[in-house]
C-alpha positions in Angstrom: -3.5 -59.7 48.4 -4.4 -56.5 50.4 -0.8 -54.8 49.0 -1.5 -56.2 45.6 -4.6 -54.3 45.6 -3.4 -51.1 47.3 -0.7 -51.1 44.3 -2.9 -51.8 41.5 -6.4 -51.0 41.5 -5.7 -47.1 42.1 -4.3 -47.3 38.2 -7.8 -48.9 36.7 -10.4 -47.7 35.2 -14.0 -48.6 36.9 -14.6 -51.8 34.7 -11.1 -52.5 34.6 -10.9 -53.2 38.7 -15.0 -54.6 38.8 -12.9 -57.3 35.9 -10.0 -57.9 38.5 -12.0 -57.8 41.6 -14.2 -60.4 39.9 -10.9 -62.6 38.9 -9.9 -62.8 42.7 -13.1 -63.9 43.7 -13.5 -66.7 41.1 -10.1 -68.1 41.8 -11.4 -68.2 45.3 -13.7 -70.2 45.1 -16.9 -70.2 47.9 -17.1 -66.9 49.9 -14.6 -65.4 47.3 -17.3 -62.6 46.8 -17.4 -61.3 50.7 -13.5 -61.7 51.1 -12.5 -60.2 48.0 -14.4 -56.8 48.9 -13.7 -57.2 52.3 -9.9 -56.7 51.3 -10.3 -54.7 48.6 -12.6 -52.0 50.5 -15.4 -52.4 48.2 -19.2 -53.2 47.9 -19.7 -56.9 47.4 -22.1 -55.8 44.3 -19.1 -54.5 42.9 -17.5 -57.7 42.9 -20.9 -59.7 41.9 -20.8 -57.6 38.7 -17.0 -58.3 37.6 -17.8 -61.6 38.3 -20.8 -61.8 36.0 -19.5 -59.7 33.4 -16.2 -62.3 32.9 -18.7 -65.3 32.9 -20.7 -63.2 30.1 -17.3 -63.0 28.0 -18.1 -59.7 26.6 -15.1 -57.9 24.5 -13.9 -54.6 25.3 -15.8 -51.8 23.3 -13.9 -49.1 24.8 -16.4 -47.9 27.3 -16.1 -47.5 30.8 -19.9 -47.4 31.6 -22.8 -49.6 29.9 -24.2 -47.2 27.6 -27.0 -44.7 28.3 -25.1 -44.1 31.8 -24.5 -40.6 33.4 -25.9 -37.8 33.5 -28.4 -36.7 29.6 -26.9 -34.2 27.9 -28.5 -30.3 28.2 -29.1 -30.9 24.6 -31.4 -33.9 25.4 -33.3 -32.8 28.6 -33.9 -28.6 27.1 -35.0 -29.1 23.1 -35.0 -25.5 22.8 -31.2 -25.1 23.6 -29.5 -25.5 20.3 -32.4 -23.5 18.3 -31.6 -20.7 20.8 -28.4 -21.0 20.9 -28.2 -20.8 16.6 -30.6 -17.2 17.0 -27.7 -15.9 19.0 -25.1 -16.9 16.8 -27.1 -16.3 13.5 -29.0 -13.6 13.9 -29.4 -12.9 10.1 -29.8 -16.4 9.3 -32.3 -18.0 12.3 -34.1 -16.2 15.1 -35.0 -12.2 15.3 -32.5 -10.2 13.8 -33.0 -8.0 16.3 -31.1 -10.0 18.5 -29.5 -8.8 22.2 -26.2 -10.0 21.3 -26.5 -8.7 17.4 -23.9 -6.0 18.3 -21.7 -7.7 21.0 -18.5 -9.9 21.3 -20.3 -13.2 21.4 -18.0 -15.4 23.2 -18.8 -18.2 24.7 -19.1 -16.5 28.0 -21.7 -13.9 26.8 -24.1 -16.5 25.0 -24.3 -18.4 28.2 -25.4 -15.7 30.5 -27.8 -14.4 27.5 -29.0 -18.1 27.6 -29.2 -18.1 31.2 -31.3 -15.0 31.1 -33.5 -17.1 28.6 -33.9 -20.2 30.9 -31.4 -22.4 29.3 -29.4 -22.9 32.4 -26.1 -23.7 30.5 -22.1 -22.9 31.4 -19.9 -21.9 28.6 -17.6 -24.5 28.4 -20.9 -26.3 27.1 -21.5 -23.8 24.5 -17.9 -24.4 23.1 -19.1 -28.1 22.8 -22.7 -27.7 21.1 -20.9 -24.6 18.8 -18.3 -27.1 17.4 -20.8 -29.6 17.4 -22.8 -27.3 15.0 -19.9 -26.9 13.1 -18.7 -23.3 14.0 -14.9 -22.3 14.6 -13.2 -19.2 15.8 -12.9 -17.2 12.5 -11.3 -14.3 11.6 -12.7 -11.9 8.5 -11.6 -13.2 4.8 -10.6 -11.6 2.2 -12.0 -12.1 -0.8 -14.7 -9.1 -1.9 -12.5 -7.5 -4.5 -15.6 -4.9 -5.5 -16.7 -4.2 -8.5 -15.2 -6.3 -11.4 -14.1 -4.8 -14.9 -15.6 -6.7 -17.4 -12.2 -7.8 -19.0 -10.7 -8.9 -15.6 -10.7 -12.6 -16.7 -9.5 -12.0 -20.4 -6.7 -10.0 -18.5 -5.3 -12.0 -16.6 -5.4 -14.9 -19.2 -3.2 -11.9 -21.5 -1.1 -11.6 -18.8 -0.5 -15.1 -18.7 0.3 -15.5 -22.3 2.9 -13.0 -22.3 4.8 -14.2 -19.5 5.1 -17.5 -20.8 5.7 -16.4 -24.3 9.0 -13.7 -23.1 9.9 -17.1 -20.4 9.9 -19.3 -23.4 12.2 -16.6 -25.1 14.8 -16.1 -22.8 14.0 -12.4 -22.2 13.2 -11.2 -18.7 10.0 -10.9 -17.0 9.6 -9.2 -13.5 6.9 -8.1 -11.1 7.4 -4.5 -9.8 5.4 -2.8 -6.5 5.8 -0.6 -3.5 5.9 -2.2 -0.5 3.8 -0.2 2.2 5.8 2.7 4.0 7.2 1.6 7.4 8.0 4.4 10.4 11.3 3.9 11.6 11.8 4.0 15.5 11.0 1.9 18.6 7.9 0.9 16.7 5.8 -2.2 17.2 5.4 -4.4 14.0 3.2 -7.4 13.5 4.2 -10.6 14.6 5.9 -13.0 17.1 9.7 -14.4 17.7 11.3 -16.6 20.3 12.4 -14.5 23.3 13.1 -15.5 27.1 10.0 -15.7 28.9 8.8 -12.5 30.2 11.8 -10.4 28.2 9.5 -9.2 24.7 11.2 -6.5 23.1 10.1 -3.4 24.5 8.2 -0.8 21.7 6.6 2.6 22.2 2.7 2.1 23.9 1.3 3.9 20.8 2.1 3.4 16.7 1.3 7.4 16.5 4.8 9.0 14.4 6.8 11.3 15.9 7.0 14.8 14.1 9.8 14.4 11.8 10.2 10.7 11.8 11.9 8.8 9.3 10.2 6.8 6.9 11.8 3.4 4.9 10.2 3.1 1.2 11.0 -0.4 -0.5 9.9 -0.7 -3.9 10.7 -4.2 -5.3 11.6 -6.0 -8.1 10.8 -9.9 -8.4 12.5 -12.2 -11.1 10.0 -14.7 -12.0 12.1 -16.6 -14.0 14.8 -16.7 -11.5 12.7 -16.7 -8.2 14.7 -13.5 -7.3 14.3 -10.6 -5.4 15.9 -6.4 -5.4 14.3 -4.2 -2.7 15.4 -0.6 -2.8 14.8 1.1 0.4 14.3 4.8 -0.3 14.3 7.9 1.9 12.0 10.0 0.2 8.5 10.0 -1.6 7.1 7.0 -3.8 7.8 8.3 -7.3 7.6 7.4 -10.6 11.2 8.7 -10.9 12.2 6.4 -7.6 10.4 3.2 -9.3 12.3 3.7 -12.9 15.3 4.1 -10.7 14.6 1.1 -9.1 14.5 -0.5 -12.2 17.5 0.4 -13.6 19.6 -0.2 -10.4 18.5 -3.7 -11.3 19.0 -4.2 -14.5 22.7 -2.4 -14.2 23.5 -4.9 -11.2 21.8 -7.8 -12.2 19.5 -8.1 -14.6 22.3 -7.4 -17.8 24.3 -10.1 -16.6 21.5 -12.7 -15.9 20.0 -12.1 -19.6 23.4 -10.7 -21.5 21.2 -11.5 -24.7 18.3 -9.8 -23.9 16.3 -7.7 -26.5 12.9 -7.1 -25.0 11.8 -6.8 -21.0 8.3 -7.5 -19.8 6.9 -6.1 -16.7 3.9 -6.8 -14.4 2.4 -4.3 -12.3 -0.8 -3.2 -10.5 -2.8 -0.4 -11.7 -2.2 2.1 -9.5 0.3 3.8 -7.5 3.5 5.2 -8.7 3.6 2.4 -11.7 -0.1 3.0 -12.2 -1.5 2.7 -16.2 -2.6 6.5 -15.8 0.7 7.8 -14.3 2.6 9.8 -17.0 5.6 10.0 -15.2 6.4 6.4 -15.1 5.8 6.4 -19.0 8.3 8.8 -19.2 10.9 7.4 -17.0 10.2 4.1 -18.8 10.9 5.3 -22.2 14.1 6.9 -20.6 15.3 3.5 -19.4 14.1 2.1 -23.0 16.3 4.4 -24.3 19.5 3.9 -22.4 19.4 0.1 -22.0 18.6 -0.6 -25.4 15.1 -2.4 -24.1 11.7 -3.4 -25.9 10.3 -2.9 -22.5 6.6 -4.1 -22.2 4.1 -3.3 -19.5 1.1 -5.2 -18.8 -1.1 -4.1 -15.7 -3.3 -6.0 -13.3 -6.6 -4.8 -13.8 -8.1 -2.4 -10.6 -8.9 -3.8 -7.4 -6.6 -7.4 -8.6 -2.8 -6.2 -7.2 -2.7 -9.0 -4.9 -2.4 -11.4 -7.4 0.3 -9.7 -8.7 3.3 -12.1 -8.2 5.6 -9.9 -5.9 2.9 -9.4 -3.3 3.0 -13.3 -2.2 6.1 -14.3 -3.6 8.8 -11.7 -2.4 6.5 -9.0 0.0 4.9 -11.8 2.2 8.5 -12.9 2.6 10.0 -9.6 3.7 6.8 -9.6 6.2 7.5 -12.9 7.9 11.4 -12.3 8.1 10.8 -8.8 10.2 7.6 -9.9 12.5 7.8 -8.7 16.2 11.1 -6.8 15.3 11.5 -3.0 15.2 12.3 -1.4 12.2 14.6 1.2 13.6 16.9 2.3 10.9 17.4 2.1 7.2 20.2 -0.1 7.8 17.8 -3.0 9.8 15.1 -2.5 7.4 18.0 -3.4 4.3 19.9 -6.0 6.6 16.5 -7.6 7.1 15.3 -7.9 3.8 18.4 -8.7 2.3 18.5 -11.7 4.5 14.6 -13.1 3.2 15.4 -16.5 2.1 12.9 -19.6 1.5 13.0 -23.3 1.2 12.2 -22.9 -2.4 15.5 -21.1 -3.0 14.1 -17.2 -3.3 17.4 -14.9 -2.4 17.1 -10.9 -2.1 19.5 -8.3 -2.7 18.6 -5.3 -1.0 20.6 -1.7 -0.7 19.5 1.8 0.1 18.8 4.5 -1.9 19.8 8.0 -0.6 18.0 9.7 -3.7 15.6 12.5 -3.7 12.6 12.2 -5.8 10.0 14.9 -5.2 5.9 14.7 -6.0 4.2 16.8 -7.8 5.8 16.2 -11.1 3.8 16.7 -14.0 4.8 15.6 -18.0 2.6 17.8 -20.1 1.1 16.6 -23.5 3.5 17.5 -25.6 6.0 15.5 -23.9 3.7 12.5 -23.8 2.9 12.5 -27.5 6.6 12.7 -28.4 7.2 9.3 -26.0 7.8 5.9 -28.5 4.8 4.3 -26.7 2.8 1.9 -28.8 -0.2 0.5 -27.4 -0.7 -3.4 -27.5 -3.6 -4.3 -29.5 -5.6 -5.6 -26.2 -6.5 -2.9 -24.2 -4.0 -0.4 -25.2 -4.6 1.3 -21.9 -3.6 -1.3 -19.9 -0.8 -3.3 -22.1 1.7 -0.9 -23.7 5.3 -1.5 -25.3 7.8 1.5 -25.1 10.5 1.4 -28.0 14.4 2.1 -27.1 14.6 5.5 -28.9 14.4 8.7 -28.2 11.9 11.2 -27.8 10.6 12.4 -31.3 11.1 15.9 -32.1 9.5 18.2 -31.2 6.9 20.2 -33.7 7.8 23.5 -35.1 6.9 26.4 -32.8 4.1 28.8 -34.4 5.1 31.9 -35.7 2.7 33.8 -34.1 2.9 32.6 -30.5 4.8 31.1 -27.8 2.6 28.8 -26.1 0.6 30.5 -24.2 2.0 34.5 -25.0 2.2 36.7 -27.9 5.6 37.3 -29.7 5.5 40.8 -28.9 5.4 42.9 -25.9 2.6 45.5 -25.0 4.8 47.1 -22.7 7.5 50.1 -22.8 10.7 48.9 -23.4 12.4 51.4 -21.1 10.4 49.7 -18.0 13.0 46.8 -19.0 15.7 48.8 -17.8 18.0 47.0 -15.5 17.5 49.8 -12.9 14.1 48.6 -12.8 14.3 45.6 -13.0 17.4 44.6 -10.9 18.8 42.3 -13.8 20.5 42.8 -16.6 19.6 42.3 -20.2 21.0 38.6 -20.0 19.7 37.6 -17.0 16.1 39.0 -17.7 16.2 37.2 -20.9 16.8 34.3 -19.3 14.2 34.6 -17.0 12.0 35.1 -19.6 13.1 31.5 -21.4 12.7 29.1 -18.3 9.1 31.6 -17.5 8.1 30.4 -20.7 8.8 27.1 -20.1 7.9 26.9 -17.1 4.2 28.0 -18.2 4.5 26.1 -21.3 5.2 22.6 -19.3 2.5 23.6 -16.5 -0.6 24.7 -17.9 -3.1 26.4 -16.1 -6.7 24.5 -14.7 -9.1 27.3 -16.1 -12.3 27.8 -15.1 -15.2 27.3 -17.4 -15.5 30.6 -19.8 -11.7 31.6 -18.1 -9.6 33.0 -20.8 -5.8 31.9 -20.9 -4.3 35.2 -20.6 -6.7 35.7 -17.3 -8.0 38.9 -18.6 -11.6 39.4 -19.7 -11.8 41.4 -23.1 -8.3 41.5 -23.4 -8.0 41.2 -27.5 -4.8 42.2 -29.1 -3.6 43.5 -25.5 -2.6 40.0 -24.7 0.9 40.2 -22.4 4.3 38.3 -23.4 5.9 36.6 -20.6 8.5 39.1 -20.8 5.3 41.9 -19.9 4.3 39.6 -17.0 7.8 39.9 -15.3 8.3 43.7 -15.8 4.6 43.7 -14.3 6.0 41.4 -11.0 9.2 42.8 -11.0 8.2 46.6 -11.2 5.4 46.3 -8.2 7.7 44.2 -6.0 10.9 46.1 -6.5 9.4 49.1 -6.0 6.3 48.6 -3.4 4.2 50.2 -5.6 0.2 50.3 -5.9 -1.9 49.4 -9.0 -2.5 53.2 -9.7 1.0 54.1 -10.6 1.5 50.6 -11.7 -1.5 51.0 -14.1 -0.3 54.7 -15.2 3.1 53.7 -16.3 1.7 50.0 -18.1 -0.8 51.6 -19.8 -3.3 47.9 -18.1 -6.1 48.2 -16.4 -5.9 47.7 -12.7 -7.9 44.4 -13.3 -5.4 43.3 -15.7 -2.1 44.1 -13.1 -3.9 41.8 -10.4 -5.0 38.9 -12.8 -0.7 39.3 -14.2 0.9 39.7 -10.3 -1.4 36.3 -9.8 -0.1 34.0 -12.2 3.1 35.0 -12.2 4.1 35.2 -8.2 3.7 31.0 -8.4 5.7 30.4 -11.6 8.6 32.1 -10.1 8.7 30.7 -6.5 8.5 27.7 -8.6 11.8 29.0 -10.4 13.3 29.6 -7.3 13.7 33.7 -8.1 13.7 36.4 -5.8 13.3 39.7 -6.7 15.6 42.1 -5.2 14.0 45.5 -3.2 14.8 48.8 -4.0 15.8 51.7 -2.0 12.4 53.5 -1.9 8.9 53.6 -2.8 7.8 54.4 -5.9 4.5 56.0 -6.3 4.8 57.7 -9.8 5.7 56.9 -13.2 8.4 60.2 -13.2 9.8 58.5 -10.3 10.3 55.2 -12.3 11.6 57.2 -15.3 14.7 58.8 -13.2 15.5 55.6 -11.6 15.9 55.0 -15.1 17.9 57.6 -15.9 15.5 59.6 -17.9 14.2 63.4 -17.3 10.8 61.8 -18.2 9.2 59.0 -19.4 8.6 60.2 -23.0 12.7 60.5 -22.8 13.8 57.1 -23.5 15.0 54.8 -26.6 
């Protein structure tokens, strides 16, 4: 009996051995009490209770104690606990807002010494307990404050809707478009865990901070919602409208033509803003481009603001690039297109990514003229948001006036012999042409002017408005030569104000156009001077 014992009753719970100490005894007999708990190393109480509690037949209820045993709970024996506890926690909602924890980390730790401080003697694993008791939860932030809500968000959306299932039921194409965020290539770290030996992460640079010339990976996607496919183009350069149009047509050429050979009309879905924004003219332009070329009714409906995330790409095709990278460096071009182009999903989503070596620069403007020539119809619900662009070309444009080009005067104020090529350092042809892409140039760009500004940038300037052809002798003459306004002014016949407001404007428009002006030999600091550069005895002397 003693080994049976020694083997068994060290795997029971407290009731369980009282039930098989009281067993022994019974089968026992007389005495079985004392020599039970003499072998078993127990009081004979012990041994009186097992018996007593088999002769009562109770059934097991899953306790080990009889209830109302052990120690009370903190709960029970300090009232105040909880309701101090809860002012902590909820400052806003119970208790002072003024609070001592109201700007703190309030971890478990924390609210028990504050509640210490209070009287509640408590430890924080105890806090955990009466917190989820309470129903609280480690929480992170949600979400879900979008801001402030156009009043056709709803009616929107429910647009949007129609029109994707109306093209779906068609047969024509419908795709989501975006820009995924900008990622620094490099030892970088990047959101996210993956299965490495213990104690071997990958190793990353201690701060996120980029380097001085560091590479930068641009995707802009396209997501088939018909299909459930993806096209990531991974750019090198800036997020344009040009780079997005691109985009688009590297997919349509690759894919999207052979998916939907019978395709007349294309629908798109974007957000409002960024480079496929509803108020960027240069993805309008591009658009109508690609209208153009692939033969495409090509419709665009936008999110309303502050709603891209329910744009389908951002959860359907982005989320999925996210996941597949976490915890992994981007390091080159070639990883970030290897990565993406290896996003797959149980659902059957597959991704064809590539590079795009293109340059698109920023600061591209289409003026109005271009814009009303564009075959954009508006839809009849908010035309600003839900536009169609026809696949023709730009309409022509409208007949020039007479009397003007753009911004100049047909004919110049200035002597003709201050054209000479002397002067100047061109010949007739080039200057000509100078003068053609300096029109257009200003025509295309047109100045921000100041309330009560006039366009020519001289005040009472009248009939003595300049050409374009008058602002580059002006430039040319007073860089080629070094000289001042006074003998710039002499041989112009202009007012010294009207030489500084002409060297102004034109010194951007033609670092724009990429000219330089070539220097002369000398200094010029009279008008005879200029004349016998020119070749004449005098300035009157000329034809």
């Amino acid at each position: 009996m003693v080994e049976a014992f020694a083997l068994l009753l060290p795997h029971l719970d407290e009731r369980q051995r009282r039930l098989v100490l009281g067993a022994a005894a019974r089968v026992r007999g007389h005495g079985g009490i004392r020599l039970v708990a003499g072998v078993a190393g127990v009081a004979e109480s012990t041994v009186s209770r097992g018996v007593r509690e088999l002769e009562l037949g109770e059934e097991p209820d899953g306790r080990v104690r009889a209830a109302g045993a052990g120690r009370k709970r903190l709960q029970d024996v300090d009232p105040d606990l909880v309701p101090a506890l809860l002012a902590l926690v909820e400052p806003d909602q119970r208790g002072d807002p003024e609070s001592p924890l109201r700007w703190t980390v309030k971890s478990t730790r924390a609210l028990a010494a504050e509640l210490s401080r209070q009287g509640h003697r408590v430890g924080h694993d105890t806090v955990a307990a009466l917190l989820k008791a309470e129903g609280f939860s480690l929480q992170g932030t949600s979400r879900t404050t979008e801001g402030a809500r156009h009043p056709d968000r709803d009616a929107q959306f429910h647009y949007i809707n129609d029109q994707v299932k109306t093209y779906l039921v068609d047969g024509q194409p419908v795709i989501s478009v975006d820009a995924k965020k900008k990622e620094t290539l490099g030892e970088y770290a990047v959101a996210g865990r993956e299965w490495h030996r213990a104690g071997q992460p990958v190793r990353v640079r201690a701060h996120d901070f980029p380097e001085k010339g560091a590479q930068k990976a641009v995707p802009y996607g396209i997501y088939d919602i018909g299909a459930d496919t993806g096209w990531v183009s991974v750019g090198c350069d800036g997020d344009t409208a040009a780079f997005a149009v691109a985009t688009l047509r590297r997919w349509w050429d690759g894919e999207g033509r052979h998916r939907y050979p019978h395709a007349t009309r294309l629908l798109i879905t974007a957000d409002a803003g960024g480079s496929n924004g509803y108020r960027v003219r240069a993805w309008k332009s591009e658009l109508a481009a690609f209208a153009h070329e692939s033969g495409l009714e090509v419709s665009v409906c936008h999110f309303p603001p502050g709603t891209s995330k329910w744009n389908k790409i951002e959860h359907r095709l982005f989320s999925q690039i996210s996941i597949n990278w976490r915890g992994r460096p981007l390091t080159s071009h070639e990883v970030v297109v290897s990565t993406i182009g290896a996003t797959r999903t149980r659902t059957g989503l597959a991704v064809h990514a590539e590079l795009d070596p293109g340059t698109y620069p920023t600061g591209v403007t289409v003026p109005d003229t271009v814009m009303a020539r564009l075959p954009l119809a508006p839809h009849d619900w908010h035309g600003t948001w839900n536009y169609m662009l026809r696949p023709e070309p730009l309409a022509p444009p409208p007949p020039a006036r007479p009397a003007e080009f753009g911004r100049f005067p047909a004919g110049d104020k200035l002597p003709a012999w201050l054209r000479h090529p002397s002067l100047t350092g061109l010949e007739t042809p080039a200057f000509d042409d100078l003068v053609v892409r300096y029109r257009d140039y200003c025509t295309q760009h047109p100045p921000v002017l100041l309330p009560g500004k006039r366009p020519d940038g001289g005040p009472g300037a009248g009939t003595r408005r300049l050409s374009a052809a008058d602002h580059l002798v002006v430039f040319l003459l007073q860089k080629r030569w070094s000289m001042t306004q006074a003998p710039l002014a002499e041989a112009t016949g202009l007012s010294k104000s009207r030489i500084g407001a002409t060297l102004r404007d034109a010194a951007p428009v033609l670092a724009a156009l990429g000219h330089t002006v070539p220097t002369g030999g000398l200094t010029v600091t009279s008008t005879e001077q200029l004349a016998a550069i020119a070749g004449y005895s005098s300035p009157d002397q000329h034809h």
